[in-house]
C-alpha positions in Angstrom: -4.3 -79.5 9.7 -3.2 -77.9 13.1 -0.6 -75.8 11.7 -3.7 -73.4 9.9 -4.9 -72.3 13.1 -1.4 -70.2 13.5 -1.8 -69.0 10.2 -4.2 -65.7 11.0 -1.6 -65.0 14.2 1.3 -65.2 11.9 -0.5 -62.8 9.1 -1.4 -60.6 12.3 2.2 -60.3 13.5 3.6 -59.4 10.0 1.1 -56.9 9.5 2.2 -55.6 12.8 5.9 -55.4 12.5 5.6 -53.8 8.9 3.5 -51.1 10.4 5.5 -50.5 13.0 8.9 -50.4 10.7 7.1 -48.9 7.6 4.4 -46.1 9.2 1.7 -45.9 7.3 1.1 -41.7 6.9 -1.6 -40.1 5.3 -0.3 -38.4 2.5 -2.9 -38.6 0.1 -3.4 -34.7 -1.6 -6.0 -32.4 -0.2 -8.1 -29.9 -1.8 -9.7 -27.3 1.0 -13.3 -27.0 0.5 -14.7 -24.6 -1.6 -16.6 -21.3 0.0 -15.1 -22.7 3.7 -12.6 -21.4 5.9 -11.6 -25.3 6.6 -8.6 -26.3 5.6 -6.3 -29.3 7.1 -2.9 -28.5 8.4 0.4 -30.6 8.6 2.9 -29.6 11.8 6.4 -29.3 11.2 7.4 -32.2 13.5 5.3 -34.2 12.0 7.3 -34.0 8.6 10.6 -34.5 9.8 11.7 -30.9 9.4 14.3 -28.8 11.4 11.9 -26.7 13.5 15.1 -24.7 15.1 15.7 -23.3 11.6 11.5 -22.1 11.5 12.3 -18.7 14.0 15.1 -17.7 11.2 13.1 -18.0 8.7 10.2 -16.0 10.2 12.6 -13.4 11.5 14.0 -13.0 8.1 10.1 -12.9 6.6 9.3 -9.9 8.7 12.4 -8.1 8.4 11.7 -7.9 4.3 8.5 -6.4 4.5 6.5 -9.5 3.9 2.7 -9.4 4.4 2.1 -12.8 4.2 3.9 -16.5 4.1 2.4 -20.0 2.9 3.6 -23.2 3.3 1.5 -26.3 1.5 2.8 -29.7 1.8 0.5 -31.9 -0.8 -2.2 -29.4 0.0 -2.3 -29.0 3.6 -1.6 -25.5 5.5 2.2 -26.4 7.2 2.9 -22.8 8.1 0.0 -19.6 7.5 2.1 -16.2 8.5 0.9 -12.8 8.3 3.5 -9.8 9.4 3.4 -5.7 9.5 -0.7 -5.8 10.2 -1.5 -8.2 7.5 -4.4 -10.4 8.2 -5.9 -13.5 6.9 -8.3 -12.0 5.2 -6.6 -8.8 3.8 -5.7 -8.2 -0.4 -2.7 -7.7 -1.8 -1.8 -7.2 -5.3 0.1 -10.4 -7.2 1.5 -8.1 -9.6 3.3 -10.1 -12.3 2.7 -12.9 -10.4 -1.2 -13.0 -12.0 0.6 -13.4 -15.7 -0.2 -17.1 -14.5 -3.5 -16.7 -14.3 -4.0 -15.5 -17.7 -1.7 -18.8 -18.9 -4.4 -20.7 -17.1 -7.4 -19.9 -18.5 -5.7 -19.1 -22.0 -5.1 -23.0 -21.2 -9.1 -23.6 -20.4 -10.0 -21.6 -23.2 -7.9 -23.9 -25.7 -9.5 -26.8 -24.6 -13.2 -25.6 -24.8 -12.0 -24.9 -28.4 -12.0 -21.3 -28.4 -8.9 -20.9 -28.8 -6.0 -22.2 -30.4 -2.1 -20.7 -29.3 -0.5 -21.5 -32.3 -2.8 -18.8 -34.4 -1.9 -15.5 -34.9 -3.7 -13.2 -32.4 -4.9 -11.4 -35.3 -7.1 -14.0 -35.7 -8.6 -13.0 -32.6 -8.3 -9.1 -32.8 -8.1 -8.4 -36.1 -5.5 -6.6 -38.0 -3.6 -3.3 -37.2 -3.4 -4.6 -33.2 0.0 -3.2 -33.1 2.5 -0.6 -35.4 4.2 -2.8 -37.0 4.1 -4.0 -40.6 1.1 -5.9 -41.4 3.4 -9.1 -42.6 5.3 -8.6 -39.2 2.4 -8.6 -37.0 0.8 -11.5 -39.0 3.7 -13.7 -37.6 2.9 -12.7 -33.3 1.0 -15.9 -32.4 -0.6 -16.5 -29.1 1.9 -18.7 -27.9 4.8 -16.0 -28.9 2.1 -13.3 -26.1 2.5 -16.2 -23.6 6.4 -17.1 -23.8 7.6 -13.6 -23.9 9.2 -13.2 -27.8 6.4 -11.5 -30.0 9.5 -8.9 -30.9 7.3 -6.0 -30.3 9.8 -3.2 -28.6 9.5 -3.9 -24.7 11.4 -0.3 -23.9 8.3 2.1 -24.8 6.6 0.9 -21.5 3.5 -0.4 -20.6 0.9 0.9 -22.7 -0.7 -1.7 -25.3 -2.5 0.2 -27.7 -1.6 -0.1 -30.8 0.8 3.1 -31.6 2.9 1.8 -28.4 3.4 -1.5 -30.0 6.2 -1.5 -32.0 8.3 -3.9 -34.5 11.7 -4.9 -33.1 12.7 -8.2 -34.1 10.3 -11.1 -36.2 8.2 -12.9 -33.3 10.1 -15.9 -31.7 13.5 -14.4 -32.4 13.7 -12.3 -29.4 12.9 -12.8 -25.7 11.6 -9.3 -23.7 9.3 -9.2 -20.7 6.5 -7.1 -21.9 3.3 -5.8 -20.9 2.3 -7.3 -24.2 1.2 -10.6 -22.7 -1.7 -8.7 -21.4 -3.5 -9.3 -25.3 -4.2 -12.9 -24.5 -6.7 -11.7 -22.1 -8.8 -9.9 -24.8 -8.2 -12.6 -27.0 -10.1 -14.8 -24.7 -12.8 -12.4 -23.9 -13.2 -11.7 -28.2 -13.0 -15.5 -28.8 -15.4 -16.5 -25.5 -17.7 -13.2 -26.9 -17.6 -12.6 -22.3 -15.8 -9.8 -20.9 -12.2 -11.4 -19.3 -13.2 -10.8 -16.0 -16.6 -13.1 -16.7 -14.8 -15.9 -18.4 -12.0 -15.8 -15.5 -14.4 -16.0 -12.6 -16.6 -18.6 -14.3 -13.9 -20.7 -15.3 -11.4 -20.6 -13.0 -11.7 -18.6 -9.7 -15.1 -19.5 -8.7 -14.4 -23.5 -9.2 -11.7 -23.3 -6.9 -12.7 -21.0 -4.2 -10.6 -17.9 -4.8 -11.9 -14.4 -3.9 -10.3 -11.2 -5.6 -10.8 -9.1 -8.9 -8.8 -7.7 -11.5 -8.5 -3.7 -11.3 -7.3 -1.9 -14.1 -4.4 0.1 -13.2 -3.4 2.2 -15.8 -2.1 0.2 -18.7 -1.7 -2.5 -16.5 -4.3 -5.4 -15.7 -3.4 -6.6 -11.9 -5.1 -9.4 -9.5 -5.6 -8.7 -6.1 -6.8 -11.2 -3.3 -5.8 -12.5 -0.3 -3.0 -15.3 0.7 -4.9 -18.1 0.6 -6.6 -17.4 -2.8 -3.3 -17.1 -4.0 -2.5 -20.0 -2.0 -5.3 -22.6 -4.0 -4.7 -21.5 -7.4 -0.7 -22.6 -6.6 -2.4 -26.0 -5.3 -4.4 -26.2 -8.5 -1.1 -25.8 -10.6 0.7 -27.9 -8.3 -2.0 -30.7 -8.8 -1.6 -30.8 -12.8 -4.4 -28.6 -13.0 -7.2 -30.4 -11.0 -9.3 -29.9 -8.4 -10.1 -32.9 -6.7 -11.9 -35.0 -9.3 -12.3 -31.9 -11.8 -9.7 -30.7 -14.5 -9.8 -27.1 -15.0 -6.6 -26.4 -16.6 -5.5 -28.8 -19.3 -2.6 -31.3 -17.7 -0.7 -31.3 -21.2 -1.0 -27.4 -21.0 0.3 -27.1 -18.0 2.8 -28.9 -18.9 4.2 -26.9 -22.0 3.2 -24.1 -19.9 6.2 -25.1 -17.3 8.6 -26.5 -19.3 10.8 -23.8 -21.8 8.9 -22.1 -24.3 11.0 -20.6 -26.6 14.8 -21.3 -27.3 16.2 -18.3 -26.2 15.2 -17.8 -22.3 15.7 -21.3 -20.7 13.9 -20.0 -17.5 10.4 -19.2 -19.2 7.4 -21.2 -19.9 4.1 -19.6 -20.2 4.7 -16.7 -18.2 5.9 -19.2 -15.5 9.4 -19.1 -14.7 11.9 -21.9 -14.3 14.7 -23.4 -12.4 17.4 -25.7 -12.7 18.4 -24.1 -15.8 21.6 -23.7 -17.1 20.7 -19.9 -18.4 18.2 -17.3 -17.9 17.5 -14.0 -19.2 16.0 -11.0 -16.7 13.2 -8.1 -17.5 15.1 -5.5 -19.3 17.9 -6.6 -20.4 19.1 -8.6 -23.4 21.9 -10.1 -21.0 22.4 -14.2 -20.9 23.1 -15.1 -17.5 24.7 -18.3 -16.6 23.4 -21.1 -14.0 20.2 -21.2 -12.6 17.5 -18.7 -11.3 17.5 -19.5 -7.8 20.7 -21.6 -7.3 19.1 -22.2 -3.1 15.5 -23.7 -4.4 15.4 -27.2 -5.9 16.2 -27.7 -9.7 12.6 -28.2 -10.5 10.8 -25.8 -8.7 8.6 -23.5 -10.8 7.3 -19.8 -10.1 4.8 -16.8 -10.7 6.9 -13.7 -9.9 5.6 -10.7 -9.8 6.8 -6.9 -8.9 8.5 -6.6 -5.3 8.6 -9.6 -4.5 5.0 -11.3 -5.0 5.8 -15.1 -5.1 4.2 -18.5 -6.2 6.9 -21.4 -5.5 5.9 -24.5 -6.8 8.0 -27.4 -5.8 6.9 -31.3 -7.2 9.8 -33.2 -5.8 8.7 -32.1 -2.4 4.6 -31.9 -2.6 5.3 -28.0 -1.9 3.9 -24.6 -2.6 4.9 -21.5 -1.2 3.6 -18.1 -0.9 4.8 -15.0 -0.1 3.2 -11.5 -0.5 4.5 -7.9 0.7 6.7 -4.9 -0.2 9.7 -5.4 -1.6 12.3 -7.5 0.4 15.4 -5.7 -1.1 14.5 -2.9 -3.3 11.8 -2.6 -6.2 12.3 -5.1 -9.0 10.0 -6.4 -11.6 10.2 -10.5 -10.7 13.2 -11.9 -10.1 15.8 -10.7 -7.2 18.2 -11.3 -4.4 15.4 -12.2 -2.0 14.4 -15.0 -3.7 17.7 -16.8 -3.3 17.9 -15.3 0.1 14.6 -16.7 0.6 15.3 -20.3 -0.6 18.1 -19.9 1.7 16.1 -20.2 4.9 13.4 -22.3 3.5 15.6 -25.1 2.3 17.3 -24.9 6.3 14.4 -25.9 7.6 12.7 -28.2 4.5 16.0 -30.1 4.4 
């Protein structure tokens, strides 16, 4: 019977030498309160990173016109940059980068029942929503708005009313990035009987603790807000479409919606663009291009990219997002360019 008064010492020095091997860190994700300007924060040493490679990097942020630079690691702030009189709480435009936005509550919408992607958006809007042949129009489904390849003629610019939206190809034969996308949102609003901007602040922005509006620009439908805005809807993506306890965006949604849509551009979901593929098509063009997107960034990063340079990086493997807002690094483009790899180039010296 002596030998179980050792027992609770030899339990205690166990527990001790595991937790001195095996640290225990944590690492549990974290959701910044909502309407607060608290948000936890992660150091760079304290993950193990190269912090000689973080000067580079901000060097090079500054150098390309960037505004603004995000790092999240499982939701907590790693690095928070603003450049060229940026501030914390200053706008700036996500361009393209918002397309996600209207995935997301297209997602929402689907799941309160209002919706369904696989219907033709006439459903939604009626007939004689574009120029082209009544059969031809009846075969553009919600789902061909949000994966880029409704065939509707993408070189007449990017003015949606119905004369500008002409018959190319039959919907799902033929992948263009076009302003067409911007449908879905009146689908919602005709299907929710709310104006877009209503449904999108009820249902999405406000539950999370974004600011920002939409503005109308033209023919064009653009988000503005500032970096960390930006920063929580990439943490609600990156969290599978929760927010702490509470799903907002459908986790089987989001799942199509990152994953390829369509057969033709390997690199698109719904409006979300993909890595670690072994092809990808580019914004004007009808080119294939071989390898993947951004060859620097991990195979299964995921991103909303938007005109000069406007950036949502969402990275599962390693509990990342990363944002970056500003002019364009290396000349005006319309998602996709040299930056990015560039970029990925410093971020993975000092991730890796």
């Amino acid at each position: 019977m002596k030998r179980l008064y050792f027992l609770p010492l030899i339990v205690t020095v166990l527990l001790f030498n595991c937790s001195k091997d095996e640290p225990v860190e944590n690492d549990t994700l974290y959701f910044p309160p909502i309407n607060s300007e608290t948000w936890e924060t992660k150091s760079i040493a304290d993950l193990g990173w190269n912090e000689s490679e973080l000067q580079p990097l901000l060097d090079f942020l500054e150098e390309k016109n960037t505004k603004s630079f995000m790092i999240l690691y499982n939701g907590r702030i790693v690095r928070e940059d603003y450049f060229n009189g940026h501030s914390k709480t200053a706008s700036w435009y996500w361009a393209s980068a918002g397309k996600t936005l209207t995935t997301a509550v297209s997602g929402i919408a689907q799941e309160e029942g209002l919706i369904n992607i696989n219907n033709k958006v006439s459903d939604y809007l009626g007939t004689g929503w574009t120029s082209a042949p009544l059969a031809k129009e009846n075969l553009i489904t919600c789902k061909n708005l949000l994966s880029m390849n409704s065939g509707l003629d993408d070189s007449l610019g990017d003015d949606v009313s119905p004369s500008n939206l002409q018959y190319v190809a039959d919907a799902g034969t033929r992948w263009a990035y076009h302003n067409v996308y911007v449908k879905m949102q009146d689908v919602v609003a005709a299907a929710s009987n709310q104006t877009w901007n209503s449904y999108f602040n009820t249902k999405l922005r406000d539950k999370i603790g974004m600011n920002g509006l939409w503005v109308n620009l033209g023919d064009l439908s653009v988000y503005g807000s500032n970096t960390r805005s930006m920063a929580r809807f990439g943490l609600m993506i990156s969290a599978k479409g929760k927010w702490e306890n509470t799903q907002i965006v459908p986790e089987a949604f989001l799942n199509e919606a990152t994953n390829t849509s369509q057969n033709i551009n390997k690199a698109y979901g719904y409006l979300w663009w993909l890595n670690g593929k072994s092809t990808y098509h580019l914004p004007q063009t009808q080119i294939e291009f071989n390898g993947e997107l951004i060859p620097n960034a991990p195979a299964d990063m995921y991103a909303a990219l938007g005109k000069n340079d406007q950036k949502i990086y969402i990275v599962p493997s390693k509990k990342l997002v990363i944002i970056r807002m500003g002019d364009a690094g290396d000349g005006e483009n319309f998602a996709l360019s040299t930056f990015d790899n560039d970029l990925w180039g410093k971020i993975s010296a000092l991730i890796d």
